[in-house]
N, C-alpha and C positions, 0 to 999 in steps of 0.2 A: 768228374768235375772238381773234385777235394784233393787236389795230388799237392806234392811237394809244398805244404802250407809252412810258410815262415813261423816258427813257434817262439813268441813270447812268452816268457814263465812269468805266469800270475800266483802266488801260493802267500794267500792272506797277507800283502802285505809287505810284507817279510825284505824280496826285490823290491829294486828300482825298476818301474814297469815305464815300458814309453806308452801303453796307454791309460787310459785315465783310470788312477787307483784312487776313491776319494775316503774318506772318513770311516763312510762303514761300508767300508770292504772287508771280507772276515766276518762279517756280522749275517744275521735273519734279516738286515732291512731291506722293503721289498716296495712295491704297490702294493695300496690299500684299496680298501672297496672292489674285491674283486668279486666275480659271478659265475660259480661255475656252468658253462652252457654245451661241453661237450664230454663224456667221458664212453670209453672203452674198455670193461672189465674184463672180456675174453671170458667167459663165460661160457660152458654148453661142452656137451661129450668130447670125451678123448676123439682124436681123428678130424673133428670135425672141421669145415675151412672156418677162416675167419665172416663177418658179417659184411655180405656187399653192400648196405648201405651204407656202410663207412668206408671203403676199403678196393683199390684197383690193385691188380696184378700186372705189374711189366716182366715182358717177358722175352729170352732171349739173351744176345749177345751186345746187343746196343749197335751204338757206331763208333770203332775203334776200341771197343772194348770199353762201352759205355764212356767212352771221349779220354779214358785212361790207363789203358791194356791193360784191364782189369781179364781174369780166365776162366770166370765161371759163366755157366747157361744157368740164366735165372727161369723158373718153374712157377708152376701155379699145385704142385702135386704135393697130398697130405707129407709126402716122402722129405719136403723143405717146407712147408710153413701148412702149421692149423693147430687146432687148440688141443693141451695136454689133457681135460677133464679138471682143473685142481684151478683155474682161473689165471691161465698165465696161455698166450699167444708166441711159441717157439719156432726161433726159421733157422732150420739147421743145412749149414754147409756142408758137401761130401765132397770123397776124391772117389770121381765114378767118368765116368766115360759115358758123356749124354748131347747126342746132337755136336758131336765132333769135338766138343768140349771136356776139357779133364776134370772138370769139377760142376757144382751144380752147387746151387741155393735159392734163393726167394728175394726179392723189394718186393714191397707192397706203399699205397701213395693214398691219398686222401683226394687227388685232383678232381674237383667238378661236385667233391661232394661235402668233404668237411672243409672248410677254408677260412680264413679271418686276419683282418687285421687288427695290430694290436693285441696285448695282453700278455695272458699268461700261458705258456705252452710246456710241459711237462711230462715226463714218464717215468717208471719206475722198472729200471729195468738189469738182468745180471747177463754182464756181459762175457763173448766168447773169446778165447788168448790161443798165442801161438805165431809162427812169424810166419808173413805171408796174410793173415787174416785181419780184415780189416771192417767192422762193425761201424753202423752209423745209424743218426737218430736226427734229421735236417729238415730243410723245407726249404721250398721255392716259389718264386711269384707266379700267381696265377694264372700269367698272361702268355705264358711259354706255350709255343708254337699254336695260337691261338689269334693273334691277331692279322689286320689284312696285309697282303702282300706286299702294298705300299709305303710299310713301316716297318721292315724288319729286324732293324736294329732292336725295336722295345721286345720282340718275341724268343730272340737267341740269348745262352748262357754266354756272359756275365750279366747282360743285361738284365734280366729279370730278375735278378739278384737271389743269394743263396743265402740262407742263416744254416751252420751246425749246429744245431745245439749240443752235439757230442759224437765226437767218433774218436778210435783208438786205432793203434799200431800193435797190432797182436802179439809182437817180439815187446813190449813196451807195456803190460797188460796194469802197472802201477798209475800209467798220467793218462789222464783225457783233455781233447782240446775243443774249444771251442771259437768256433771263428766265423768272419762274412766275406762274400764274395760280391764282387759289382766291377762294373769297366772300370777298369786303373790298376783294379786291386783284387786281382782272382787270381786261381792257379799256386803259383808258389809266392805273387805278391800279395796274398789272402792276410787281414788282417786279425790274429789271434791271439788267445789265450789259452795258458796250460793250469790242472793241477793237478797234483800228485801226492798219492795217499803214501802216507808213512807205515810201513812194515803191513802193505795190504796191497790187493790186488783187486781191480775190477771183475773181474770174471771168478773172482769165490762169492763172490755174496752179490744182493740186490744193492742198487744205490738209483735216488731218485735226480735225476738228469732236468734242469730246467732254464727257461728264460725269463725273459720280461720283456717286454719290447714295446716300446712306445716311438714316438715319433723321430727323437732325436737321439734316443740310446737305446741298447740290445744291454743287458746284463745278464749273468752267464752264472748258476749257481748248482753249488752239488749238496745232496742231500739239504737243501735248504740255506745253506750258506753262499755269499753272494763270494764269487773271487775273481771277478772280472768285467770290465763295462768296458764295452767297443759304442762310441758318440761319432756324434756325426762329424765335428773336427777334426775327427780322428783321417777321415780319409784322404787322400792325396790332393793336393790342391790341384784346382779344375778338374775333380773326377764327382761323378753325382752319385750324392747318397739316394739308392733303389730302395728305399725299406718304406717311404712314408705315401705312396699312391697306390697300391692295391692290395686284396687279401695275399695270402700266400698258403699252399699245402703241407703236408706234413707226408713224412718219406721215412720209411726202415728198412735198413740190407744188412746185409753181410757181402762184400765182398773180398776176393780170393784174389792176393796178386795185385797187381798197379803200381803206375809210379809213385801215389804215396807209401804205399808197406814195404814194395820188392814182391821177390815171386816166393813162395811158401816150400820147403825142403822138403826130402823123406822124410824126415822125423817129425814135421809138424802134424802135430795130431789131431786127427781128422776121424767124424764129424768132428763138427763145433756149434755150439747153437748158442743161439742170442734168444734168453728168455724175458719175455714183456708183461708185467704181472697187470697194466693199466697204462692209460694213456689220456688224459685231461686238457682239456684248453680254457680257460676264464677268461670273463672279457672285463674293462674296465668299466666303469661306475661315472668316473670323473669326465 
């Protein structure tokens, strides 16, 4: 559902961004009075799965290659996603031949069981590189395929609307983007923001991936620094901002291949894991 996103470069400022760059952009400032009411330490023995009362496994090939000819068979097996023993939840990609598939990994979703709207939504997590690999850290409205038949348009993607809060281009392992999807403005018309570390790389070290999100803006921050706010302005006229009538879940993958990465070479090196040291959500006060 994240393919071909139009990338705005958002990097503190610096750009002329066509979306909204206000005063303290580049800065800590954030929402106050926040409450933490969800969090996920990953916790508990080497091997072990993750904890199903937070936590579903999709599994399979999707449709179309989970709507992207994406090429991996996503697993529920220790072999792509379960806990290291050291507090960190790792779902590693292979090049293996499973279920006709040339590659295999993990999503995992929060659907039905951790959900919310508004707030504060975060992880902290070291992401995987290489071209071809493609890591993500998103969510979706609650209400996907879910509601009755005689209103379908509110249960299908774009409709239910998407938030990134980070995914990467594994050939690209320096920028992460952040962006929303809804009718007008999904697909490659997705409305985003980039930034990009200077003489560093996502996938060497942990960096903490976060949002905000309140009724009429999404802000987009790394390690704490805010570099991007997608408002509700912002979207296409006569297109409707999806963010402000229900909860939404939270979603983690790696996928292998798609029209946003391309397809992954001999030499891309393989496994690859996406290590998630935690995972928090806060709700507002105000």
């Amino acid at each position: 559902m994240k393919n071909n996103i139009i990338v705005i470069t958002a990097t503190l400022c610096v750009l002329a961004i066509i979306l909204a760059c206000t005063d303290d952009e580049g800065s800590n400032v954030g929402l106050s009075n926040l409450t933490l009411v969800f969090e996920d330490e990953f916790n508990g023995e080497a091997g072990a799965s993750i904890n199903a009362d937070n936590w579903n496994f999709d599994i399979g090939t999707g449709s179309n290659g989970w709507g992207n000819n994406e090429l991996q068979y996503y697993t529920d097996r220790p072999e792509n996603v379960s806990l290291d023993g050291a507090g960190n939840m790792i779902i590693t990609a292979r090049r293996e031949t499973f279920q006709g598939s040339p590659f295999t990994s993990a999503r995992i979703n929060t659907k039905d069981k951790v959900e919310q709207q508004y707030g504060r939504f975060e992880a902290r997590i070291k992401m995987p590189g290489g071209r071809g690999i493609w890591p993500a850290f998103w969510m979706l409205g609650s209400n996907i395929e879910t509601q009755a038949d005689d209103d379908p348009a509110t249960v299908q993607w774009p409709f239910v609307g998407e938030i990134d809060i980070t995914e990467m281009r594994g050939q690209e392992p320096e920028i992460t983007l952040g962006s929303i999807h809804g009718p007008g403005y999904s697909g490659g018309n997705a409305l985003s923001g980039s930034y990009t570390l200077e003489d560093d790389r996502f996938d060497a070290d942990f960096h903490e991936y976060a949002i905000e999100w309140t009724p009429t803006y999404i802000d987009y921050f790394i390690d704490g620094i805010r570099f991007n706010r997608i408002a509700k302005e912002d979207i296409p006229q006569d297109a409707d901002w999806v963010f402000d009538d229900q909860p939404f879940f939270m979603l983690l993958n790696i996928a292998v291949g798609g029209n946003f990465v391309g397809f992954p070479v001999d030499t891309t090196p393989l496994p690859q894991q996406m290590v998630v040291d935690y995972v928090r959500i806060y709700s507002t006060n105000d």
